[in-house]
N, C-alpha and C positions, 0 to 999 in steps of 0.2 A: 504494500500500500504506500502510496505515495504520500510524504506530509504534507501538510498546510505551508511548512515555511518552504517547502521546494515549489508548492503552488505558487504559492506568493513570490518567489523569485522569479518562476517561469511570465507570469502577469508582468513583473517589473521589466521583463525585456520585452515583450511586447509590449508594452507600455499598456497596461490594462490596469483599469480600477475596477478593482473587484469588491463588491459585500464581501460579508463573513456568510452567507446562505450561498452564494456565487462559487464564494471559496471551495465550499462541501460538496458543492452538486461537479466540478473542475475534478477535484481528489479522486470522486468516485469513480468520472467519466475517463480522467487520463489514468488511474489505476486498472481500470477494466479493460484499455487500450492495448498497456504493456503488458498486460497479463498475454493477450491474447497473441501477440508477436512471440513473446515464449512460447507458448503452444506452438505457432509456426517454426518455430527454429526446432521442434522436436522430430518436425515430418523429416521421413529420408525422401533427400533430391538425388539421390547417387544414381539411380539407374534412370534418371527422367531426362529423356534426350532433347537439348536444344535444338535451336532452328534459328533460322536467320531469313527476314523476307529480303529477295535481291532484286533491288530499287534500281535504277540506272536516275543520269538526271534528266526532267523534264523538263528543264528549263531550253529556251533558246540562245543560238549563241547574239551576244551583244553586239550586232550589227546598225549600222546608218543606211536607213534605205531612203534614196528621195532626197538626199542632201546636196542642198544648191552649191555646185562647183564658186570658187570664190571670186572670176571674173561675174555671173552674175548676182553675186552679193554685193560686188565694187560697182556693180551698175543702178541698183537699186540706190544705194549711197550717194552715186552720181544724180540722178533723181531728185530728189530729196531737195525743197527749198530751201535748208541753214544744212551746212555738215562741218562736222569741229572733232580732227583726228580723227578723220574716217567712221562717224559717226553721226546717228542723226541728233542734230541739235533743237531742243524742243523747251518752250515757255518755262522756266520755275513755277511750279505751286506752290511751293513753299515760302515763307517770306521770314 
């Protein structure tokens, strides 16, 4: 069984404010937890055969499709009523 004051420690690092009723119903609840993980550690895993699911990735590879060559980006720029360092030059909003 787990105590009050290991309750109340485990509360203080989760930062929980717990009643003294909160405390009792914690004890009982995280006693009853580890109890049961014992139990699990009693089963034999020896003869129980793993597995492994075999994933490949899904993903695509990171490609540019449709990316304007940069003579017509410099034409677009050329375009453009104000350009300042090859850029469009556009009103402040801010003030």
């Amino acid at each position: 069984m787990i105590s009050k004051e290991e309750v109340r420690h485990v509360a203080k690092l989760a930062r929980l404010s717990l009643t003294d009723k909160e405390i009792e119903k914690m004890q009982r609840e995280l006693s009853s937890i580890l109890d049961y993980v014992d139990k699990l550690e009693e089963v034999d895993v020896e003869k129980v055969e793993s597995f492994s699911v075999k994933l490949r990735n899904v993903f695509r590879k990171d490609l540019v499709e449709g990316q304007k060559s940069l003579s017509e980006s410099q034409k677009l720029v050329e375009m453009a009523p104000e350009t300042k360092a090859g850029y469009f030059k556009v009103k402040s909003i801010l003030k």
